[in-house]
MDAnalysis code that builds the backbone (N, CA, C; Angstrom):
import MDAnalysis as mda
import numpy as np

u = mda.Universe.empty(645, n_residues=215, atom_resindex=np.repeat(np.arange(215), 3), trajectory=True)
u.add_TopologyAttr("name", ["N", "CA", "C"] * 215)
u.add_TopologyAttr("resid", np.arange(1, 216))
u.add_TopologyAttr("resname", ["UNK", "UNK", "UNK", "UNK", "UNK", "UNK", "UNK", "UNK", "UNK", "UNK", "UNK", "UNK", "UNK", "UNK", "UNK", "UNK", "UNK", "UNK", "UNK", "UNK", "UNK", "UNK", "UNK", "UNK", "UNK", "UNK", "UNK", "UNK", "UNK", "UNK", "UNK", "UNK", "UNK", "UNK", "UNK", "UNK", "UNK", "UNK", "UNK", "UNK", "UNK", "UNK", "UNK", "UNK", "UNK", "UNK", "UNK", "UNK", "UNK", "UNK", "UNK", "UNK", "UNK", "UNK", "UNK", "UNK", "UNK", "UNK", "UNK", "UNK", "UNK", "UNK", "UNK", "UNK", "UNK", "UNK", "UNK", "UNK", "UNK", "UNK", "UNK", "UNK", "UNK", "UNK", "UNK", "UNK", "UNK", "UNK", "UNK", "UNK", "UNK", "UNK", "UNK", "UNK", "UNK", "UNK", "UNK", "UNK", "UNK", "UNK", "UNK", "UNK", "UNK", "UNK", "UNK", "UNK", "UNK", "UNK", "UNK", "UNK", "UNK", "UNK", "UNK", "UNK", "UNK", "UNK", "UNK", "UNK", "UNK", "UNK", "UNK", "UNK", "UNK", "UNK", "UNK", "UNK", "UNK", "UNK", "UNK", "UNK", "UNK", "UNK", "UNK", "UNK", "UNK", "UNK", "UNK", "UNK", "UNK", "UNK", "UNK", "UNK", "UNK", "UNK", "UNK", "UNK", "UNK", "UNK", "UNK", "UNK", "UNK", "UNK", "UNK", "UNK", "UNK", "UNK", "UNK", "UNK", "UNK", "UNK", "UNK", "UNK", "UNK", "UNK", "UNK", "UNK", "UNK", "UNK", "UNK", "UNK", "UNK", "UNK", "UNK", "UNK", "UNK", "UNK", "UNK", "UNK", "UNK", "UNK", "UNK", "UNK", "UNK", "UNK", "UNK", "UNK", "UNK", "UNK", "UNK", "UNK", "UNK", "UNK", "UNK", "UNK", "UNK", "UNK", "UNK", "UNK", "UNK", "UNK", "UNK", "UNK", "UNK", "UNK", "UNK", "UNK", "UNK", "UNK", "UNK", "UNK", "UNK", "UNK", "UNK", "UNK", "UNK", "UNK", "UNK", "UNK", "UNK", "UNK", "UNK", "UNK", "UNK", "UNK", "UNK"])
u.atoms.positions = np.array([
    [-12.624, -14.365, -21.591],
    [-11.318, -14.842, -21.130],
    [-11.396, -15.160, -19.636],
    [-10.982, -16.110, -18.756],
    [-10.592, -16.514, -17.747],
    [-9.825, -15.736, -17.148],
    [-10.412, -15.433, -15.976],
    [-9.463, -14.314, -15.062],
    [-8.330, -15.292, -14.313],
    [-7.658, -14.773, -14.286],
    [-6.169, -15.161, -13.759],
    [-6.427, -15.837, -12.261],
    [-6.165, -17.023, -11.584],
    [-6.648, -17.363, -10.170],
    [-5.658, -16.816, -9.539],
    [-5.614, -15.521, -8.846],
    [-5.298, -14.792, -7.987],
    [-5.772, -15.522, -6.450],
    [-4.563, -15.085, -5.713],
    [-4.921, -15.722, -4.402],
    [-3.958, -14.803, -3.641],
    [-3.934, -14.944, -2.096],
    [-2.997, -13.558, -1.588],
    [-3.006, -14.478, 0.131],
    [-2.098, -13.895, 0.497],
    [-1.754, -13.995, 1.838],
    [-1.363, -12.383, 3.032],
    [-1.575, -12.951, 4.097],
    [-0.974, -11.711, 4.853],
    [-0.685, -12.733, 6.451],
    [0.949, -12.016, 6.524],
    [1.462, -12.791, 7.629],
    [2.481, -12.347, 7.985],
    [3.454, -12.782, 9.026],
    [4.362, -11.906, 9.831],
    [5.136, -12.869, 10.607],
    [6.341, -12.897, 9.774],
    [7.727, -13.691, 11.074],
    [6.797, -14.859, 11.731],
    [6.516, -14.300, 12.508],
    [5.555, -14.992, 13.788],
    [4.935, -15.940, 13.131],
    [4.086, -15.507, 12.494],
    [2.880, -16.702, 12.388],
    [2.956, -17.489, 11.044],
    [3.425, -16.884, 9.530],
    [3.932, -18.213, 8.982],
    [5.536, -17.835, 8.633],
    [6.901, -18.446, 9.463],
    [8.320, -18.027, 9.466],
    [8.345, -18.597, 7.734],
    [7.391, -20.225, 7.285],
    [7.715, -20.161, 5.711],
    [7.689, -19.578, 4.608],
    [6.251, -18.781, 4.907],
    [6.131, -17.734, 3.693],
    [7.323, -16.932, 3.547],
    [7.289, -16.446, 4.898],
    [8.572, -15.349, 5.141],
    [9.572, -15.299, 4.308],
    [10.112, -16.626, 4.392],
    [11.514, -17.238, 3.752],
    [11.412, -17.347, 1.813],
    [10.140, -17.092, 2.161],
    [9.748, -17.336, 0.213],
    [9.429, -15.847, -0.131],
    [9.129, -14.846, 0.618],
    [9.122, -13.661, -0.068],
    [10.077, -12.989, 0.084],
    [11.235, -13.660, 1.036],
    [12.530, -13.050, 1.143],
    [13.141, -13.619, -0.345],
    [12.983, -14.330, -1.131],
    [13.423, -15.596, -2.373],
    [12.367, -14.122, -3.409],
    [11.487, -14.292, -3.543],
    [10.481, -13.174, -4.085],
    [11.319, -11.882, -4.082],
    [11.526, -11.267, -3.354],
    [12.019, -9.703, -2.971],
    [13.697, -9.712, -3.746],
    [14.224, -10.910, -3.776],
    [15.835, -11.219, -3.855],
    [15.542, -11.359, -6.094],
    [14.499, -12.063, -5.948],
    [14.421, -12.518, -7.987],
    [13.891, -10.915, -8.243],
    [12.943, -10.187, -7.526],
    [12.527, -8.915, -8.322],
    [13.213, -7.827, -7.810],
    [13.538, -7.127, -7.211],
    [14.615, -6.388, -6.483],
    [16.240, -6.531, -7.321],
    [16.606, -7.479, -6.679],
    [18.133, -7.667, -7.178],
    [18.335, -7.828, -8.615],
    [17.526, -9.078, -8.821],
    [17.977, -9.289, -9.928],
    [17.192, -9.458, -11.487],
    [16.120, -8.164, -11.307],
    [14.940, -8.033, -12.284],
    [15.111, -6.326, -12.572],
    [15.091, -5.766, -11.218],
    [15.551, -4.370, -11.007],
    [16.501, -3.732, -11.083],
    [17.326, -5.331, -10.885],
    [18.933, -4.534, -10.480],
    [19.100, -3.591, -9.321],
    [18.303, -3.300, -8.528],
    [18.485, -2.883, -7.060],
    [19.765, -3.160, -6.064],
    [20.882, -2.120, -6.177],
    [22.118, -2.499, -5.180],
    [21.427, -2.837, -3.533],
    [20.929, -4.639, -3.300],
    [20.625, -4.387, -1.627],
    [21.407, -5.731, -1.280],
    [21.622, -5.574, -0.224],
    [22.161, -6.461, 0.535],
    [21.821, -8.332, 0.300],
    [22.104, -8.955, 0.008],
    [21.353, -10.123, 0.068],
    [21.856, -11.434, 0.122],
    [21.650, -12.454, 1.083],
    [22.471, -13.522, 1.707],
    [21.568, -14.813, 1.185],
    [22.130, -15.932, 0.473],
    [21.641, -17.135, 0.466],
    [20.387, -16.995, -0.954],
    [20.171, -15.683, -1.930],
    [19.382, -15.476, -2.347],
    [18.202, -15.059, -2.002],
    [18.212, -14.496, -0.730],
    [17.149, -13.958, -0.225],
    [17.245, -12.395, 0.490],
    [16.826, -11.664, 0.328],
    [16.651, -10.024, 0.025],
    [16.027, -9.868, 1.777],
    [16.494, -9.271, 2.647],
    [16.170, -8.748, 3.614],
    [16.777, -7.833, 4.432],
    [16.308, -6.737, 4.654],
    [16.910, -5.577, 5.730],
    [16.731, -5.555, 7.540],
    [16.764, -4.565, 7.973],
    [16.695, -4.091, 9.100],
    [15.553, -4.089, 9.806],
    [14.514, -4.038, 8.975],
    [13.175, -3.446, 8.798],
    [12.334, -4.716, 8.829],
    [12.975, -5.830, 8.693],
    [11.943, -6.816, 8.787],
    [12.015, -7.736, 10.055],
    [11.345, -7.030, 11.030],
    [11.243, -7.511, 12.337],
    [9.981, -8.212, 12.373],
    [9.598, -8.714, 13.476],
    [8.609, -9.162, 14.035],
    [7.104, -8.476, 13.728],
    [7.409, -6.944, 14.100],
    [6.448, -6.155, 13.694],
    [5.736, -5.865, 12.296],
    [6.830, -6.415, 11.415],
    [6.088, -6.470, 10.104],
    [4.802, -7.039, 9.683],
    [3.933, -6.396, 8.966],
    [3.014, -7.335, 8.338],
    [3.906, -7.939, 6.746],
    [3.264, -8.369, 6.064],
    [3.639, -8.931, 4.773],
    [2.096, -9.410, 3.954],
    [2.067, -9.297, 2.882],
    [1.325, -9.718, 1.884],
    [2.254, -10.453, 0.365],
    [1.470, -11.339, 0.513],
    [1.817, -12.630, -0.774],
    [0.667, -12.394, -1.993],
    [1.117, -11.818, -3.067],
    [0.270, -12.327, -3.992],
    [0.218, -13.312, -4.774],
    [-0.328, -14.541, -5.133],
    [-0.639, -15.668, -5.706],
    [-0.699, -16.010, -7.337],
    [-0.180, -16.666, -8.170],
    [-0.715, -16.837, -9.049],
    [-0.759, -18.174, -9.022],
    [-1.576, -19.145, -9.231],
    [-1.497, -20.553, -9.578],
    [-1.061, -21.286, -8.847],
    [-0.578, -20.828, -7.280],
    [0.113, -20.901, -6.089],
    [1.255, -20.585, -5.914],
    [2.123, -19.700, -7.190],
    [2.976, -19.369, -6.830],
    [2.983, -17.937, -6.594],
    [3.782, -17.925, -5.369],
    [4.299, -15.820, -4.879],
    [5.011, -15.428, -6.330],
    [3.986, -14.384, -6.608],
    [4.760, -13.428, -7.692],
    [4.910, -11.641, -7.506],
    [4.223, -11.786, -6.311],
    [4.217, -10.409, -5.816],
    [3.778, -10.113, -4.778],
    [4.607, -8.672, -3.967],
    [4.443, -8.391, -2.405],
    [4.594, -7.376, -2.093],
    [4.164, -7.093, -0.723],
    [4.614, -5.761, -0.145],
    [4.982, -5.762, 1.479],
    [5.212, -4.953, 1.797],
    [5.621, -5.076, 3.539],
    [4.771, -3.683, 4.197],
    [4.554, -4.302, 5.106],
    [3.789, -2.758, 5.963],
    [4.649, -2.533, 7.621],
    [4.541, -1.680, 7.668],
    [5.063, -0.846, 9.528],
    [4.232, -0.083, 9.747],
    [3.719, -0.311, 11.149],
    [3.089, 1.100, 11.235],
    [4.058, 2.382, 11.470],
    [3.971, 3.390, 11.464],
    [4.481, 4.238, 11.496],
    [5.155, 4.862, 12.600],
    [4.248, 4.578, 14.038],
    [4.754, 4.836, 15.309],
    [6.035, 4.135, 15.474],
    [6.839, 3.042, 14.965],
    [7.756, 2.050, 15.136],
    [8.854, 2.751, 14.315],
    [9.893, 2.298, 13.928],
    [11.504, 3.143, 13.007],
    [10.314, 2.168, 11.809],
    [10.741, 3.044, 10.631],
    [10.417, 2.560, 9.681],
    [11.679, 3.273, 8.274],
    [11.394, 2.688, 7.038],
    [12.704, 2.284, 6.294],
    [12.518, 4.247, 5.721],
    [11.346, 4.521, 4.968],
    [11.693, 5.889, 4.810],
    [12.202, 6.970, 5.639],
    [11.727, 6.826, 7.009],
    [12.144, 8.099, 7.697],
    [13.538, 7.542, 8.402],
    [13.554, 6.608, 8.444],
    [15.385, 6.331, 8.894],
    [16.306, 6.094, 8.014],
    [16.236, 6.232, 7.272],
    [17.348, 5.635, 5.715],
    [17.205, 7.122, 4.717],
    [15.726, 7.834, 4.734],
    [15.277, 8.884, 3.953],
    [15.163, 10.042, 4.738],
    [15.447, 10.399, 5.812],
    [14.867, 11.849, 6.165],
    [15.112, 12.634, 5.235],
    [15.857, 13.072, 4.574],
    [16.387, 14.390, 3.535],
    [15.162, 14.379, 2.756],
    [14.244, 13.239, 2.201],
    [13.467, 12.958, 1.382],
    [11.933, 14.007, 1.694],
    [12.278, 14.346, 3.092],
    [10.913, 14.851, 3.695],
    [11.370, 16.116, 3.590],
    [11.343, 17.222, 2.657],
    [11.384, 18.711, 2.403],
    [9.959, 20.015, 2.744],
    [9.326, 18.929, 2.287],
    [7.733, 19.727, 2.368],
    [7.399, 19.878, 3.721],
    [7.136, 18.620, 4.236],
    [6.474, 18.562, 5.251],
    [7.185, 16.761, 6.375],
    [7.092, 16.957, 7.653],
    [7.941, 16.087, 8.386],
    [6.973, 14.914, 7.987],
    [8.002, 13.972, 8.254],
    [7.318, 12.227, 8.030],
    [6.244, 11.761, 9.619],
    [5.370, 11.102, 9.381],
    [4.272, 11.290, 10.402],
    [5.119, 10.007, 11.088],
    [4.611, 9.962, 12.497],
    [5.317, 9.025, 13.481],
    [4.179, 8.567, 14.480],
    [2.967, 8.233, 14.193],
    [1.964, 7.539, 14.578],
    [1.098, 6.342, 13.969],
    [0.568, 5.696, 14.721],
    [0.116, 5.007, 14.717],
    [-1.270, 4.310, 13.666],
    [-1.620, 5.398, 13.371],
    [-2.647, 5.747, 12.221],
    [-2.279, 5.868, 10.769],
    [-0.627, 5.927, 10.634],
    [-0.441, 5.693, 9.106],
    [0.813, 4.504, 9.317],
    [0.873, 3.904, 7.656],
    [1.141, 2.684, 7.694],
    [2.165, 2.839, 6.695],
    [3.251, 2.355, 6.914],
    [4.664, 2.611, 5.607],
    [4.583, 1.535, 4.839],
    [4.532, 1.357, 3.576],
    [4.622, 0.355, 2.893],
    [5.349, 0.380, 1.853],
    [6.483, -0.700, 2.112],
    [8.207, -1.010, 1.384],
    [7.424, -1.969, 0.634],
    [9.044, -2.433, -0.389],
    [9.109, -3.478, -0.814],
    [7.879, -4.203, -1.979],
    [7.334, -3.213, -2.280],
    [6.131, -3.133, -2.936],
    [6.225, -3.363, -4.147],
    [6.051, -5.195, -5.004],
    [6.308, -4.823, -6.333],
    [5.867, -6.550, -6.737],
    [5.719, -6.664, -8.040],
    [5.458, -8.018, -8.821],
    [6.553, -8.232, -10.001],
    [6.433, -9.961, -10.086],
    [7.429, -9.556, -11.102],
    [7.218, -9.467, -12.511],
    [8.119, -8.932, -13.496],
    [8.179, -8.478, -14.424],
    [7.069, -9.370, -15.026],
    [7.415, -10.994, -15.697],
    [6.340, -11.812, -16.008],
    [4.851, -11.244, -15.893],
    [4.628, -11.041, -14.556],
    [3.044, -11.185, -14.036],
    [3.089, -8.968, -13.715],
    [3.466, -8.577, -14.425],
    [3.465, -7.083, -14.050],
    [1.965, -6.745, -14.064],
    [1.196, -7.437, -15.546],
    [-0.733, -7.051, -14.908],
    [-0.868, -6.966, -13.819],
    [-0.744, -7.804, -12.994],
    [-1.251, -8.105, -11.852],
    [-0.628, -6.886, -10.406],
    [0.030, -5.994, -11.244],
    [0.172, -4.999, -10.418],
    [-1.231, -3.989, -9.814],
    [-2.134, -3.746, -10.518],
    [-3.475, -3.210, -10.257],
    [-3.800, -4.017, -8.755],
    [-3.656, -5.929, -8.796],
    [-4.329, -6.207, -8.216],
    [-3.500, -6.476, -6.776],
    [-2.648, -6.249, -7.132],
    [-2.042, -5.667, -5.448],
    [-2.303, -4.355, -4.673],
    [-2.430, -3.458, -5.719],
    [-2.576, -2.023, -5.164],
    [-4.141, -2.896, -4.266],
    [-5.322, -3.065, -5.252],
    [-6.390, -3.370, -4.398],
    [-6.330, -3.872, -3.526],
    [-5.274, -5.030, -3.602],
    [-4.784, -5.774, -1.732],
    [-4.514, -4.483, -0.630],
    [-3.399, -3.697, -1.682],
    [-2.835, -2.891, -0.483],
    [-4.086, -1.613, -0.043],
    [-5.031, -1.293, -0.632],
    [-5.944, -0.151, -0.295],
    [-7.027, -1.554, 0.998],
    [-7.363, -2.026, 0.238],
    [-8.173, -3.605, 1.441],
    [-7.750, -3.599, 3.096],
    [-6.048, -3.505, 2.876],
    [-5.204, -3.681, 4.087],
    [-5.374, -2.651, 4.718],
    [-5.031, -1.287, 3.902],
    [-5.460, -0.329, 4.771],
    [-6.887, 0.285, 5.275],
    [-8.045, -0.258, 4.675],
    [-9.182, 0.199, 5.264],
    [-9.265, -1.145, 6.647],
    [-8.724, -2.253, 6.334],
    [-8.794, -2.635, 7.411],
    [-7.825, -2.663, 8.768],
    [-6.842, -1.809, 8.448],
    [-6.246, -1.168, 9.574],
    [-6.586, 0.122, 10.048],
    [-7.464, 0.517, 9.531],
    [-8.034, 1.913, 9.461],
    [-7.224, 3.318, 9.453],
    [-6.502, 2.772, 8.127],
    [-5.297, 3.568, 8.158],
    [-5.370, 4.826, 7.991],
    [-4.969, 6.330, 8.234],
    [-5.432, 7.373, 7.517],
    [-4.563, 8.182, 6.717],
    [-3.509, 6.709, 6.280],
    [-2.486, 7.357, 4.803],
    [-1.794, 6.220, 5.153],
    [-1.261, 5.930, 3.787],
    [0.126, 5.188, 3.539],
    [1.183, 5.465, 3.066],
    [2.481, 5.498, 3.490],
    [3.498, 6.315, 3.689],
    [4.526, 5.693, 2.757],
    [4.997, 6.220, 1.794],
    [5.912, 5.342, 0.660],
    [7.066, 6.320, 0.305],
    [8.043, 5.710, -0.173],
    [8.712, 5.580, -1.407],
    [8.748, 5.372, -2.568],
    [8.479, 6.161, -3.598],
    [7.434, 5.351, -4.924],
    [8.404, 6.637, -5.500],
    [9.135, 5.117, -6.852],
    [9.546, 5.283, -7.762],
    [8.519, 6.139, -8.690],
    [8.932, 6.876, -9.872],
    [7.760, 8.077, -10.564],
    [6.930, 6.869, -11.501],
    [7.242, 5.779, -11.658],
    [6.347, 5.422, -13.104],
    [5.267, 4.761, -11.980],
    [5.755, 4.047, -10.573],
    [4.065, 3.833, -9.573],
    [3.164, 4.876, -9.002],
    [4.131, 6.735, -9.137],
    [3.495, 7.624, -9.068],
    [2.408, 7.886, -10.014],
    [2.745, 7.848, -11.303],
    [2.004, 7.449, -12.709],
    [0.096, 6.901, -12.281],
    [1.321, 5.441, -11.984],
    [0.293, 4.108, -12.057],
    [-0.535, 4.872, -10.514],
    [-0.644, 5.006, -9.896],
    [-1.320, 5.452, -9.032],
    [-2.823, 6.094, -9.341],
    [-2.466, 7.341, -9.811],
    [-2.975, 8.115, -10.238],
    [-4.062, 8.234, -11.458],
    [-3.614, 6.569, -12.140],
    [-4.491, 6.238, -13.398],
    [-5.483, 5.125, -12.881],
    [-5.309, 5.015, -11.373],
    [-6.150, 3.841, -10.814],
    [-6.634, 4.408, -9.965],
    [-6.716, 5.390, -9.972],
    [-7.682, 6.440, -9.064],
    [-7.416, 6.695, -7.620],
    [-5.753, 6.314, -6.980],
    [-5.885, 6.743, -6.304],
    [-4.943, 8.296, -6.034],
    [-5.247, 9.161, -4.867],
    [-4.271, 10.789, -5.084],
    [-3.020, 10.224, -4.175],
    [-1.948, 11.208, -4.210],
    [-0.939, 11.141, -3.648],
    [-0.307, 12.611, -3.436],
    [0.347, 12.167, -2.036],
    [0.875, 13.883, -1.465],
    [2.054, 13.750, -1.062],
    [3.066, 14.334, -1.707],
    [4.365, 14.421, -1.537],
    [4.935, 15.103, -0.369],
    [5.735, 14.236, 0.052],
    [6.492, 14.727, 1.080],
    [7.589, 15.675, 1.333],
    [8.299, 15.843, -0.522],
    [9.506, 16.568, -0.776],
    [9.681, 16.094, -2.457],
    [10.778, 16.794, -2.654],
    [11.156, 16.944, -4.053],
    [11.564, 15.227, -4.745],
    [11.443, 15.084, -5.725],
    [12.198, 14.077, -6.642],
    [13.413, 13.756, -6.002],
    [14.290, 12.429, -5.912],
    [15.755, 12.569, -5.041],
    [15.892, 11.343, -6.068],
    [17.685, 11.359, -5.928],
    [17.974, 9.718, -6.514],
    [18.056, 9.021, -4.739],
    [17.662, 7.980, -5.015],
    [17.486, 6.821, -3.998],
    [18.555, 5.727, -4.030],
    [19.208, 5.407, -5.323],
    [20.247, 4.704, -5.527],
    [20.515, 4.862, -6.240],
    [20.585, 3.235, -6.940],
    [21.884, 3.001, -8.431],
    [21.487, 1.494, -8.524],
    [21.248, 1.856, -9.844],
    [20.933, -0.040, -10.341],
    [22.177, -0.602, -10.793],
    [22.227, -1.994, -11.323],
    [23.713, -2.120, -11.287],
    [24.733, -1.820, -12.746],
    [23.890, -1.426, -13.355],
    [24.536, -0.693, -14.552],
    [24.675, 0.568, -14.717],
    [24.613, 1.431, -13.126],
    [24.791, 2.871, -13.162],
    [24.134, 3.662, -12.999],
    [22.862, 3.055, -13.554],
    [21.477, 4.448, -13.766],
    [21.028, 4.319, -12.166],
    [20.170, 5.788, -12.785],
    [19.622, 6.564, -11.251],
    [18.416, 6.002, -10.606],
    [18.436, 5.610, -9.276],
    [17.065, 4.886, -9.221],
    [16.535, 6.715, -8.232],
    [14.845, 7.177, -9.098],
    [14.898, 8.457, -9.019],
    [12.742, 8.791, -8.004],
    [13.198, 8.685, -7.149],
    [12.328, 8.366, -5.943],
    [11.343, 9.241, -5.490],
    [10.306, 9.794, -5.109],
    [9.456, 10.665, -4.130],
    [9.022, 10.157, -2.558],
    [9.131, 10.546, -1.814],
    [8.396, 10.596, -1.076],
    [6.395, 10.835, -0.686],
    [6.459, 10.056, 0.067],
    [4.534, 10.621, 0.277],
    [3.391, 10.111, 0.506],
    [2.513, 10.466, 0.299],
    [1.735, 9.293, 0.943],
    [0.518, 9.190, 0.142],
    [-0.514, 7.836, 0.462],
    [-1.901, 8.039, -0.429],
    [-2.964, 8.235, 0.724],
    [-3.569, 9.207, 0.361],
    [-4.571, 9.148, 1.744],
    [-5.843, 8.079, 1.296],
    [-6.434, 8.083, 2.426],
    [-7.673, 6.808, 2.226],
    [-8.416, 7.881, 2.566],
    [-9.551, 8.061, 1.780],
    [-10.567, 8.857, 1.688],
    [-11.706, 8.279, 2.394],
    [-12.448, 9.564, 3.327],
    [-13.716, 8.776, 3.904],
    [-14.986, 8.924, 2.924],
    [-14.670, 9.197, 1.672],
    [-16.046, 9.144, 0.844],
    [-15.666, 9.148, -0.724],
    [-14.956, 7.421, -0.585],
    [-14.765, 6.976, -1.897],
    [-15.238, 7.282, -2.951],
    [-13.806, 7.566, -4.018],
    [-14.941, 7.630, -5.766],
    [-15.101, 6.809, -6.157],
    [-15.590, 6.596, -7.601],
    [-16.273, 5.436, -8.233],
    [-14.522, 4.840, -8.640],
    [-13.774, 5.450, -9.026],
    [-12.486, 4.672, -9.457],
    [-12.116, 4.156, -8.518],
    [-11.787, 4.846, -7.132],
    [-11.706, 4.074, -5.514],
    [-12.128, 2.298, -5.217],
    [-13.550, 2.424, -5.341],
    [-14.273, 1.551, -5.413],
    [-14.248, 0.108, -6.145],
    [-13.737, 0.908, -7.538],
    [-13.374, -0.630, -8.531],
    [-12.264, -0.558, -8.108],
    [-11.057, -0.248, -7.817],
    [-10.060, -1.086, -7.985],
    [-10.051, -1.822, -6.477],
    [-10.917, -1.231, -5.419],
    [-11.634, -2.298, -4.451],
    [-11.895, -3.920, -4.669],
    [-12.809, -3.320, -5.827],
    [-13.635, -4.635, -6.020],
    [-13.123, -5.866, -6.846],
    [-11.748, -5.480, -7.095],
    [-10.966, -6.532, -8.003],
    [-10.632, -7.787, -6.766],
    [-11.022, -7.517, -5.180],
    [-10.291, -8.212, -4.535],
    [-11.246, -8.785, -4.041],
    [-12.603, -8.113, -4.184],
    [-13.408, -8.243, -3.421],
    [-14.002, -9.868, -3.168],
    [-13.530, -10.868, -4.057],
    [-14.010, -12.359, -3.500],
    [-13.161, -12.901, -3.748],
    [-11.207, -12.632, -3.732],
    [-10.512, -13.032, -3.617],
    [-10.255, -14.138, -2.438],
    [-9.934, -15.529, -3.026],
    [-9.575, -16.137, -1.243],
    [-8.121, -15.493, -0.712],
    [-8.169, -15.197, 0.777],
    [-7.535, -14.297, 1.066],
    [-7.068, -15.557, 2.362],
    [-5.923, -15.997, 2.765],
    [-5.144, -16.063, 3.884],
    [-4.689, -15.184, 4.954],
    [-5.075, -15.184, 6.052],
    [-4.947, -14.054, 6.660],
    [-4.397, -14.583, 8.408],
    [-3.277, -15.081, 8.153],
    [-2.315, -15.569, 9.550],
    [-2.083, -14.566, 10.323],
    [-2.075, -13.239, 10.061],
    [-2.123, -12.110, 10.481],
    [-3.337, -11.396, 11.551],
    [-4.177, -11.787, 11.053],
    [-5.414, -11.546, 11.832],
    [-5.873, -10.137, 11.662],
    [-5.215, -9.589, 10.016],
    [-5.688, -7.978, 9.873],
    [-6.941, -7.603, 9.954],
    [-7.943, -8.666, 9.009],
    [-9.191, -8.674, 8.985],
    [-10.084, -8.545, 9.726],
    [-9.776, -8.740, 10.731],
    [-10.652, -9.658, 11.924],
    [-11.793, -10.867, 11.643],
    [-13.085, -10.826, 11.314],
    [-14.074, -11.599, 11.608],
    [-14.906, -11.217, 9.676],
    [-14.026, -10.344, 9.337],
    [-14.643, -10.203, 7.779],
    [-14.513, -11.367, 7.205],
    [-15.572, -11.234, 6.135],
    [-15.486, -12.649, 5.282],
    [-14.532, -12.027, 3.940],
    [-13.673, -13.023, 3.834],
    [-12.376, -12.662, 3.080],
    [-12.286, -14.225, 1.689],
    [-12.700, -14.963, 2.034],
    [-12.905, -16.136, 0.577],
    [-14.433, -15.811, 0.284],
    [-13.765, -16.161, -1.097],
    [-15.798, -16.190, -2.047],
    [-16.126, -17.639, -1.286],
])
């Protein structure tokens, strides 16, 4: 079978304002109105507080169209869990440096849901090349699940909480926490690495630096 032509971007306000405007259109079809997520949203396009300048962003591709994304902050900056969530942090306080990386907004849509694996591999990629030493989330329990069956661990920050309300009532039912990046990858680590590994990759961002990022 023919693997799916996956393609991905990473960019920020700044450097492409168009993508921007299309994963705000992205975030508004899977969020609002796939999820049913009560958020704010003007003109059909899904955006908060949180999406400043400082943001990174990632586009995932199918066939050239965005079907899935995520947003990153570093952590030293306000970011959406520890200002919207403190209560969420019971265990242990939310980190406020520079070395871990918050990542919102994290999701594909329903259609192309396979292709959820191959974002996580974007998002583990992003963070070895920010040299991150955790990524700091909000994760609904069934990506706690999915996590964990793709090999990567996760460390909670505090108890189970509801986070909202979808628009038919039900509980949207949340954790806190983070995934650490391990300095001596397992073999499951590794493959879901290598799903990206000759992905052509856009990178307006300049996360990469000088890596070779297209097959």
């Amino acid at each position: 079978m023919q693997r799916a032509p996956y393609t991905a971007a990473f960019f920020s306000a700044a450097t492409r304002p168009d993508l921007v405007e299309i994963l705000f259109e992205l975030r508004h079809a899977l969020f609002v109105r796939e999820l049913g997520w009560s958020l704010p949203a003007v003109r059909g396009r899904e955006r908060d507080q949180f999406d400043t300048d400082d943001a990174i962003y990632c586009g995932l591709y199918i066939a050239g169209e965005m079907v899935g994304c995520f947003r990153a902050i570093g952590c030293e900056r306000p970011y959406l869990a520890q200002t919207i969530f403190p209560h969420m942090a019971t265990y242990r306080p939310y980190p406020a440096n520079a070395g871990y990386v918050e990542i919102s907004r994290f999701g594909v849509l329903t259609a192309h849901r396979q292709a959820s694996v191959v974002l996580y591999s974007l998002l583990i990629r992003f963070a070895l090349a920010r040299s991150a030493v955790a990524l700091v989330a909000l994760a609904e329990l069934s990506h706690e699940r999915l996590l964990k069956r793709i090999g990567l661990t996760t460390s909670r920050y505090g108890n189970v909480q509801i986070v909202g309300f979808r628009d038919d009532g039900a509980w949207i039912l949340a954790v806190a926490g983070e995934i650490p990046i391990p300095q001596e990858p397992s073999s499951a680590f590794r493959a879901l690495l290598s799903l990206t590994q000759f992905m052509e990759i856009s990178d307006a961002s300049s996360i990469f630096g000088c890596e070779r990022l297209s097959a």
